[in-house]
N, C-alpha and C positions, 0 to 999 in steps of 0.2 A: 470639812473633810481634811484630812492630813496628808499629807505628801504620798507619803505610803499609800496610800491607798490609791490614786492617781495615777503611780507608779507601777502599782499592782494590775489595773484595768488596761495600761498599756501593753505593760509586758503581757496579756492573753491574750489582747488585741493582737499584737505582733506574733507571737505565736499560732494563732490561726492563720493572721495573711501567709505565714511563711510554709504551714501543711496547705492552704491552697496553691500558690504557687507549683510546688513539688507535688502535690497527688494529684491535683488536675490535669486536665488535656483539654478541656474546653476554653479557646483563647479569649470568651468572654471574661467565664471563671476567674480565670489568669490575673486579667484586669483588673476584674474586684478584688482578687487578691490581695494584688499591690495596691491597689486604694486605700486597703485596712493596716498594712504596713504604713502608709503613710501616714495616717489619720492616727496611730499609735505615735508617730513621732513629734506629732503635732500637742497630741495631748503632754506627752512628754517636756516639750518646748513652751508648751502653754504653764504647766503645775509650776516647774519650775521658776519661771516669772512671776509666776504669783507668789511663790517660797521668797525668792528673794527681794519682792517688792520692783521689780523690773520691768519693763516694757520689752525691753530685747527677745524674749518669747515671743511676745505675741507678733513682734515682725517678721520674726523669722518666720512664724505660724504661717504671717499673710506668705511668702517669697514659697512656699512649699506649698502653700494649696494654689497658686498660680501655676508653679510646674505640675503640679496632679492636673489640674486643669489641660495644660498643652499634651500633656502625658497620655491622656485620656481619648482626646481630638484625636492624636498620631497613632494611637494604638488600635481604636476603632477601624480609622482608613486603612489602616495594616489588613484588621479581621478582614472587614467587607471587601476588598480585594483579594483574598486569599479567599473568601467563600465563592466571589465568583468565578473566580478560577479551577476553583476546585470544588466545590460544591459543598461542602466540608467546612470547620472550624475547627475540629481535632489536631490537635499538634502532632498525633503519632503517627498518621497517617501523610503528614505533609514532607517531603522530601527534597523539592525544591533546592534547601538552604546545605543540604550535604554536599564536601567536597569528591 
């Protein structure tokens, strides 16, 4: 496959995490969201080492799907705390966090 084309399935990758982020309210949702944001970057960081004959991609690849990993842990603890508190995982109902 060609670069472009790698390039092309990110960039719609990245374009969906980014309408979930902004249209959802479910902070699961949320989460997967940014998952696919990140999984876009990854591809991104991936094709391009392969384009250039590079390893440097794919390390970075590993260093980012580590942080989605911790990302992921800390984001859940966030929801389930916030659901038992509130019973809820809606974002627009949560008020908490207003000054």
């Amino acid at each position: 496959m060609l670069l472009v084309q790698y390039l092309g399935l990110a960039a719609v990758l990245f374009c969906l995490g980014v309408y979930g982020v902004i249209a959802r309210k479910n902070g699961v949702m949320i989460l997967m969201s940014v998952e696919l944001l990140l999984n876009a970057v990854n591809l991104n960081l991936i094709a391009f080492g392969a384009a250039y004959d590079t390893a440097v991609g794919q390390v970075f690849a590993l260093f980012v799907i580590a942080i989605a990993a911790v990302e992921v842990g800390v984001g859940l603890a966030i929801v389930l705390l916030i659901y038992r508190n509130r019973s809820t995982v809606d974002f627009d109902q949560i008020d908490e966090l207003r000054g």
